[in-house]
C-alpha positions in Angstrom: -55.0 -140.6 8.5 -53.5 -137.0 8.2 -49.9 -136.4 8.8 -48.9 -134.6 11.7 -46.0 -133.0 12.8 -44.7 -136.2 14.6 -44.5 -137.9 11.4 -42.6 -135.2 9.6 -40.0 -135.0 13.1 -39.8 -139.2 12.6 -39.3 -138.4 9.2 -36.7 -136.1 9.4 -35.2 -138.0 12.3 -35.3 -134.7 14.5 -37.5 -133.5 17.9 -41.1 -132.5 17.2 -39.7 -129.4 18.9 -37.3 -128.5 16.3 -40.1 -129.2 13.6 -42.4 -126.5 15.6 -39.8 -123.9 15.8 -39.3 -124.7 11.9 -42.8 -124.2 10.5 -43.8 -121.3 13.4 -40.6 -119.6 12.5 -40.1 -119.5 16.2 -36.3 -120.0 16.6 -33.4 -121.2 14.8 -33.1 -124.5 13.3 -29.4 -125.8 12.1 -29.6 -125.8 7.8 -29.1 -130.0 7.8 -32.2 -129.7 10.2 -33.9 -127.3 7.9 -33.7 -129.2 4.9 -34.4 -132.7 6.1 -37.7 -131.3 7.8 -38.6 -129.6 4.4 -37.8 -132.8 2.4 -40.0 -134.6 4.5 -43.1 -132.4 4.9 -42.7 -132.6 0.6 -42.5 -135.8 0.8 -45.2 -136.9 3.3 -47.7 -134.1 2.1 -47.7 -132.4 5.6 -50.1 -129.4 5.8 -49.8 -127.3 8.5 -52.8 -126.5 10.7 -53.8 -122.8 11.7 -54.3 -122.7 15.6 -55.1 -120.4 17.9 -52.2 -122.5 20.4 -49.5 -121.9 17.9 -46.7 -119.3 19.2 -47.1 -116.0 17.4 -43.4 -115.4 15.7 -41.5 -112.6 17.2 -41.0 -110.0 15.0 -38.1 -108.3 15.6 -34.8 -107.3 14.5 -31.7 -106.0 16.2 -29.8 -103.7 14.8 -26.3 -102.9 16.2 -24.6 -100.4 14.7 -21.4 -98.5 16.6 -22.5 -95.5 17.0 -25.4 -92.6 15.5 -23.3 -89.6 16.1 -22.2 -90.4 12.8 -25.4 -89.0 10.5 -24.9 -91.9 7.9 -25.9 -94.6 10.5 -28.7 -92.3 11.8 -29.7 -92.2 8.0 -29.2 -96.0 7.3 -31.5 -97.2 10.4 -33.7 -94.7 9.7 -34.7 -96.4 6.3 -34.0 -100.0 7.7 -36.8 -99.3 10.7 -39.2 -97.8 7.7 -39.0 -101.0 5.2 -38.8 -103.3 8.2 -42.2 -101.8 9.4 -43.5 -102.0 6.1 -42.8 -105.8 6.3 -44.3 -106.4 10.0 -41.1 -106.5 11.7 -39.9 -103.9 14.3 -36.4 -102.7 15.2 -34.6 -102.2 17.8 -30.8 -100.8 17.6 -28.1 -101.7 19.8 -25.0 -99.2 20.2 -21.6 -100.4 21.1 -19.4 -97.8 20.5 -16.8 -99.9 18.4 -16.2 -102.9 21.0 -16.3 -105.9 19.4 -19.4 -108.2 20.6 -19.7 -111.2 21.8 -22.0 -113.3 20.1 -23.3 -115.2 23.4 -25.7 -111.9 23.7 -27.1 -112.5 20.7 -27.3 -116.1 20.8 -29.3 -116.4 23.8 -31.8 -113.4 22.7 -32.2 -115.9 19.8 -32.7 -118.8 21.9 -35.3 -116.7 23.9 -37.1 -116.1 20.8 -36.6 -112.3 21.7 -35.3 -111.6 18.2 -35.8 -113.3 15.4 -32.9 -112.0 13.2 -29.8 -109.6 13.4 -28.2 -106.7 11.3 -24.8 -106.0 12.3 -22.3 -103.7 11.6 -19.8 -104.5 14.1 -17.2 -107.9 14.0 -19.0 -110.6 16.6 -16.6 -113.0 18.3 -18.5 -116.0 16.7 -17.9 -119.8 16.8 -18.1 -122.4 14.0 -20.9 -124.3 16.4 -22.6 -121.0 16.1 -21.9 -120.5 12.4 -23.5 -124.0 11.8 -26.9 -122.9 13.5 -27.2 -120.9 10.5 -28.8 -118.1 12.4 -30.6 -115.3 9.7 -27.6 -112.8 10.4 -26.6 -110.3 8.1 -23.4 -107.5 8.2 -22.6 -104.7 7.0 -19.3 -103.7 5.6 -18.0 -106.1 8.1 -16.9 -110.0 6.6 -17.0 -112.0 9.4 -17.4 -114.7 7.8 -18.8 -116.5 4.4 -21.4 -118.5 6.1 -23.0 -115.0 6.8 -23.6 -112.4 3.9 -22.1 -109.0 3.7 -23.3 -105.8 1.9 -21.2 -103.4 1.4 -21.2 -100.0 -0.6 -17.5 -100.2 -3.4 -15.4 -98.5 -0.8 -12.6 -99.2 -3.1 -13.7 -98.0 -5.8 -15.4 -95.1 -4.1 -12.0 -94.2 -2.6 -10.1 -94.2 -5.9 -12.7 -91.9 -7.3 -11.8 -89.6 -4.3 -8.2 -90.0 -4.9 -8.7 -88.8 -8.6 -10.8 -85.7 -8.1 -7.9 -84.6 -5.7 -5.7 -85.2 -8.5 -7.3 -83.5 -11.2 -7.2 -80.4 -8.9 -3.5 -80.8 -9.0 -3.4 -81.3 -5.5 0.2 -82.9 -4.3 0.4 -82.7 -0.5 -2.2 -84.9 0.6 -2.8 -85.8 3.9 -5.4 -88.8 4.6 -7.1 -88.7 8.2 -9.3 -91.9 9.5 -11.9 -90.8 11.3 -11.6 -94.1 13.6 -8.6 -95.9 13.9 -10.5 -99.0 15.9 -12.8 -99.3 12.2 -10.3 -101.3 10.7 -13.5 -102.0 7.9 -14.4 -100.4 6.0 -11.9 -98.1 6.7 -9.5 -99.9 4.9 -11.0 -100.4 1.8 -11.4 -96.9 1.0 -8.2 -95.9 2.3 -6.5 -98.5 -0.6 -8.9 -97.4 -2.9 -7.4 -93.7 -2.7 -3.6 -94.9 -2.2 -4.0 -97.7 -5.2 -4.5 -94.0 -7.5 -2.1 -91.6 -5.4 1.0 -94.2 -5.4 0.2 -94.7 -9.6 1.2 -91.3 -9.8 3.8 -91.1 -6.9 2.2 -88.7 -4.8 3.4 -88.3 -1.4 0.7 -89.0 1.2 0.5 -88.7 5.3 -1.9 -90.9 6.7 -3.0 -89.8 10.0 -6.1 -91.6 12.3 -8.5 -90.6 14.9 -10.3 -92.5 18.2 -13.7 -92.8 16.9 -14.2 -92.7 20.7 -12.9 -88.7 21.6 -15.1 -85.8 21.9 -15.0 -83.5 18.9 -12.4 -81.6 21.2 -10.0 -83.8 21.4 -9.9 -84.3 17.5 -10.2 -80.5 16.7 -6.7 -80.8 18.6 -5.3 -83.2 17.2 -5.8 -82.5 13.6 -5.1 -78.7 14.7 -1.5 -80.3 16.2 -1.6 -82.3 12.7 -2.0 -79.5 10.5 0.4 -77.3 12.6 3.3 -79.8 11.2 3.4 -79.6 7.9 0.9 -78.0 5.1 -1.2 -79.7 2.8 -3.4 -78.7 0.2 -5.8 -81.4 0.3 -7.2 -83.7 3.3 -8.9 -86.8 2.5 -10.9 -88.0 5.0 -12.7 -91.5 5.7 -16.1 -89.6 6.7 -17.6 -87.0 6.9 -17.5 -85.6 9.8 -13.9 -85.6 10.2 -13.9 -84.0 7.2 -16.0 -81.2 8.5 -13.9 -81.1 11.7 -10.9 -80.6 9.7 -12.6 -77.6 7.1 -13.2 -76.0 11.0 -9.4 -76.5 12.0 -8.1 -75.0 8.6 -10.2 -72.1 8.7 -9.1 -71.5 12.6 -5.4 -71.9 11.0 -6.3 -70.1 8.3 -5.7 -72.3 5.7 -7.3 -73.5 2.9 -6.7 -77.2 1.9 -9.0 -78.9 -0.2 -11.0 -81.4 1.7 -13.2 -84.6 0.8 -15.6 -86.7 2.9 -17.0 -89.9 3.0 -20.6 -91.2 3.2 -23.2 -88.0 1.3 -26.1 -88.4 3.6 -28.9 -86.3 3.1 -28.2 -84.0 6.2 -25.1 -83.4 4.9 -25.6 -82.8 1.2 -28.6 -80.4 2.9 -26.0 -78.2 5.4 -22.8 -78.7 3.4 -23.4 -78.8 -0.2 -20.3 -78.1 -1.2 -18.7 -80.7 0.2 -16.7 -83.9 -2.3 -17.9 -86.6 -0.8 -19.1 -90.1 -1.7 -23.0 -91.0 -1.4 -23.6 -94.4 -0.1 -26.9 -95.6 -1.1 -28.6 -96.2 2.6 -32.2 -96.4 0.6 -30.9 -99.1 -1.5 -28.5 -100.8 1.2 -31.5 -100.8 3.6 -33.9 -102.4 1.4 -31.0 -105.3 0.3 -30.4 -105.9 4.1 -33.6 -106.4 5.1 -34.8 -108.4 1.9 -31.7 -110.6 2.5 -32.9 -111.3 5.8 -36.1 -111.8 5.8 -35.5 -114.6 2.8 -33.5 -116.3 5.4 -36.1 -116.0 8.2 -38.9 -117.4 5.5 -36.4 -120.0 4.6 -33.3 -120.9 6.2 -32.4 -122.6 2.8 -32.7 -120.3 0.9 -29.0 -119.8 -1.0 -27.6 -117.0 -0.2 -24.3 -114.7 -1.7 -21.2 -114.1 0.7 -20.6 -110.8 -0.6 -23.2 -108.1 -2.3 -21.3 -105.3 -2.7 -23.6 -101.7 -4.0 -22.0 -98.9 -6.0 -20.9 -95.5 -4.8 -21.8 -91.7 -6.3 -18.8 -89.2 -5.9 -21.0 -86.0 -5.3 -18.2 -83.6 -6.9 -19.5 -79.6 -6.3 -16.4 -78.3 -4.9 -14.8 -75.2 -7.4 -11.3 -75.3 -6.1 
């Protein structure tokens, strides 16, 4: 007689329900469940029939991203909805404005079979039970936790590179600005990146942050207010927009600081070419994310790294 799927659940010692939502890829199934229902379709020779009464998979992935005021996360879901597509999945992207989440949203969407796997570049308040569902979860820049991978561009070492270029203009009154002092990554990262280089040398620095959350206002005053206080002849920003708010605020002051930014999209590159920035990849950091995940939606075994971190370009046109 042929095997059915009641044999593989006996085998596996789980519910015929969990077995359905394993080959149908209709849900999530805990990683001990996984592998003892795979071990025992190998075993027992299971083939799965095609029916017209199976559930048809959902295809579709959240994206949750803080904001898109910010052109590189515009940019970055731009290519992630393209290769997605190109794969049969759809996207849908979820703002939240730099408030950590918690992951009971997400969770029941997931239970629901609304979604059948998550991009996130925020932190989730997220339980070990959860962790151990092994849900196809993948974030960016943020590490919130091992059990679910990261990618990341080198914001270290893209911040050092930074640091250096101001350097080798002989800049020595350097203020840094964060453009969101609620980012804590991967913020961070880029902001040790450029002190690791300036304190090697002994260079004074002012480090200065921003609510991500103001209007463009309220942080053309405050980095007016900023540069009132003392002069500097370079600002480093952590984006960049901030950095182009600031080149705004020294010309109203008239003064002329050298100023770097922090991402390189495209539209920037394209309106501000003379900007030092750093390019993240977001064709390349796309195209990882969504191959990561979709490996883990295919196959919740499948091993997967805690860390993938991408490397940076300084784009370095400014003649100062």
């Amino acid at each position: 007689m042929p095997v059915t799927i009641t044999d593989v659940a006996k085998k596996a010692q789980v519910s015929t329900a969990t077995v359905s939502r394993y080959l149908n890829r209709s849900g999530y199934v805990g990683q001990e469940a996984a592998r003892k229902i795979k071990q025992a379709i190998e075993l027992l020779g299971y083939k799965q029939k095609i029916s017209s009464f199976n559930p048809t998979p959902v295809k579709l992935i959240e994206v949750n991203f803080p904001n898109i005021d910010n052109p590189f996360y515009a940019e970055l879901f731009e290519y992630l909805s393209g290769y997605l597509k190109e794969k049969g999945y759809d996207c849908v992207l979820h703002i939240d404005h730099f408030h950590i989440q918690d992951f009971d949203y997400y969770l029941k969407r997931f239970k629901k079979h609304e979604i059948s796997g998550l991009i996130t570049s925020s932190l989730l308040h997220i339980s070990q039970k959860d962790l151990n569902r092994n849900l196809p979860i993948i974030s960016f820049d943020r590490k919130i936790s091992p059990k679910i991978p990261t990618i990341q561009s080198n914001n270290l070492d893209a911040g050092a590179q930074i640091a250096q270029s101001v350097l080798n203009r002989g800049k020595n009154k350097i203020l840094i600005i964060a453009g969101a002092k609620e980012d804590y990554y991967p913020i961070n990262d880029r902001i040790k990146g450029m002190m690791r280089v300036f304190n090697t040398y002994k260079m004074k620095v002012t480090l200065e942050s921003l609510n991500a959350n103001e209007s463009i206002i309220a942080k053309k005053i405050m980095i007016q207010q900023i540069l009132q206080k003392h002069e500097y002849d370079a600002i480093c920003c952590t984006d960049d927009i901030t950095a182009l708010i600031a080149k705004q605020c020294s010309d109203f002051l008239k003064l002329d600081p050298l100023i770097t930014g922090f991402d390189g999209t495209n539209l920037i590159q394209t309106l501000f070419p003379s900007l030092i920035t750093v390019r993240q990849h977001t064709k390349e950091l796309a195209q990882l994310m969504s191959d990561l995940l979709l490996k883990h939606i295919n196959d919740p075994l499948y091993p997967l790294e805690s860390v993938y971190t991408l490397p940076v370009t300084l784009i370095n046109q400014y003649n100062h």
